[in-house]
N, C-alpha and C positions, 0 to 999 in steps of 0.2 A: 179467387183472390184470398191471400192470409188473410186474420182475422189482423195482425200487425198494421199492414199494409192498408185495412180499412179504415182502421182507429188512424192512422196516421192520414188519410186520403181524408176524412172527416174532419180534423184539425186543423189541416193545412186550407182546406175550402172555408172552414167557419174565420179564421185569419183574414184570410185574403176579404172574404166578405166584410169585416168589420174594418180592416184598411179600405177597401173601396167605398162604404157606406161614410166613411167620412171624409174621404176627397172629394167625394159628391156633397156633405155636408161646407167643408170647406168653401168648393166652385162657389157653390148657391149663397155663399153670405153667411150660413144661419148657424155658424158656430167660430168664435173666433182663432186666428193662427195663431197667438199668443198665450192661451190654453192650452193650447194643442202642442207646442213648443216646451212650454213649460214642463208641462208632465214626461213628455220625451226625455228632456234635461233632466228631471226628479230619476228618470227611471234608469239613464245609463249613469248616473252620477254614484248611486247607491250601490255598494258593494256585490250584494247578491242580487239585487234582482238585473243587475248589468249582466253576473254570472248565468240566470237565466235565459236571457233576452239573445246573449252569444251562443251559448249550450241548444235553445230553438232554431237560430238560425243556420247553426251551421248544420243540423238535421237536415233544416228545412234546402237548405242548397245541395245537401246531398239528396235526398230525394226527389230535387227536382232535374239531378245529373241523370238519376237512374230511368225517371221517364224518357227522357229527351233522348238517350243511348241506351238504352239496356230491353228488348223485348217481354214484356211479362208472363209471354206464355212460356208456362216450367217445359222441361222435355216432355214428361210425361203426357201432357196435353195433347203435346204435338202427336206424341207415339201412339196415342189412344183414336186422335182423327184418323190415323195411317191405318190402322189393323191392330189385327189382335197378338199379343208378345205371350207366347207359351215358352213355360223353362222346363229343366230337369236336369237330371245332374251328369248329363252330357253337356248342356249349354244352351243357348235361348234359341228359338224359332218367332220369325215375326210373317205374320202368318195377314196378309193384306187387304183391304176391302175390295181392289180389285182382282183378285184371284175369287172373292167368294163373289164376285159379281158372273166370273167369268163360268165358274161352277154353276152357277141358278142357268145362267145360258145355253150350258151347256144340255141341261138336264130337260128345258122347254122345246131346244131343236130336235128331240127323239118324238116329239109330237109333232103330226102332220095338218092339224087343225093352229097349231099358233104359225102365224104366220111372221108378227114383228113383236119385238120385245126390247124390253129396257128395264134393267134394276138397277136396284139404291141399295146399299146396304148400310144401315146404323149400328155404329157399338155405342152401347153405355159402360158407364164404369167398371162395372162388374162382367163385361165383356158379353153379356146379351146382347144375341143378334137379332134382330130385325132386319126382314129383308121386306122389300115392296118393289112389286113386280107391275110394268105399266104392259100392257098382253092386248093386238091385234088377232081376231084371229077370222075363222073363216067361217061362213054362215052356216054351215054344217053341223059345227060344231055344239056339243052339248056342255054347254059355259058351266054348268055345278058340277056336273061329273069331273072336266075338263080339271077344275080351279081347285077341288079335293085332291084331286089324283099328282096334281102338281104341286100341291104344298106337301104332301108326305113324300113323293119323289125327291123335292128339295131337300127338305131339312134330312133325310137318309144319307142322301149324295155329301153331305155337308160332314154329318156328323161321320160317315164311311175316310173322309178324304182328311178331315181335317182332326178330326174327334173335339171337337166343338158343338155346342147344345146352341139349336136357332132357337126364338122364345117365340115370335113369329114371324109367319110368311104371307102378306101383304099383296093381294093381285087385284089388280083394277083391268077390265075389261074395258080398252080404250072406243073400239067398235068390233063390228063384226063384217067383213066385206065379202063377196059375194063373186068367187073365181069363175075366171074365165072359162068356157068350156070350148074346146078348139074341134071343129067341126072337120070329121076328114073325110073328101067323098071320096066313093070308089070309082075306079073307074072299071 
């Protein structure tokens, strides 16, 4: 959110607050309407400070247009959930979270020990990747060798495919299951 946007988001909630705290002042009795009147009258009756009270309000109905119809998240936001936007002076590449999801996949089925997999991938602003890998695999398997050998394979694969720097690679060893072995007699 702009820094505008919050000052304004701040002023409009401290308003509304001090209008609501005294309808509720009103309801309950313990402040009189003919005060309350009075000063409203002082205030649009006065030259300038009418000029202010118009000059707030009509801020305040345009920003409450722009809530009601206008989505706050900038492009950019949006562009930044979607993937990574690489340029050059050919023209932009937008380079997707799922395409590097679909690379870390791709780099885990060359091993015969994962059996099921699922990744995430996060960008932050500065388009560091994190990836986090959720990894089934098989009780044979030797899970530190396995989970080394697969974050450098990754972030390789990555940076080879896409020329993008992973910051890291994230693998959680969901379980280990314990394959079938299919018995075949002879005859």
């Amino acid at each position: 959110m702009k820094v505008i946007e919050k000052i304004t988001l701040i002023l409009y909630s401290n308003i509304i607050l001090i209008i609501s705290v005294i309808a509720c002042l009103l309801v309950f009795g313990w402040l009189d309407v003919d005060i309350i009147l009075n000063l409203v009258k002082d205030l649009i009756i006065f030259d300038t400070s009418s000029k202010i009270i118009l000059g707030v309000s009509i801020v305040f109905i345009l920003l409450s247009i722009r809530c009601i119809f206008f989505d706050p998240t900038s492009k950019q936001e949006l562009r930044d959930k979607q993937g990574v936007l690489l340029e050059n002076e050919n023209g932009k590449l937008m380079i997707s979270k799922e395409t590097i999801e679909n690379l870390v996949e791709v780099v885990i089925k060359e091993y015969k020990t994962a059996k099921e997999v699922t990744s995430r991938v996060e960008l932050n602003k500065d388009n560091n990747i994190n990836i986090f890998v959720n990894l089934v695999v098989s009780s044979d398997a030797i899970i530190k060798d396995l989970s080394a050998d697969l974050q450098n394979k990754i972030k390789t694969k990555i940076k080879d495919a896409t020329d993008l720097e992973v910051k890291e690679v994230n693998i959680a060893i969901k379980k280990a299951i314990q394959e079938k072995q299919v018995n075949i007699e002879k005859e």
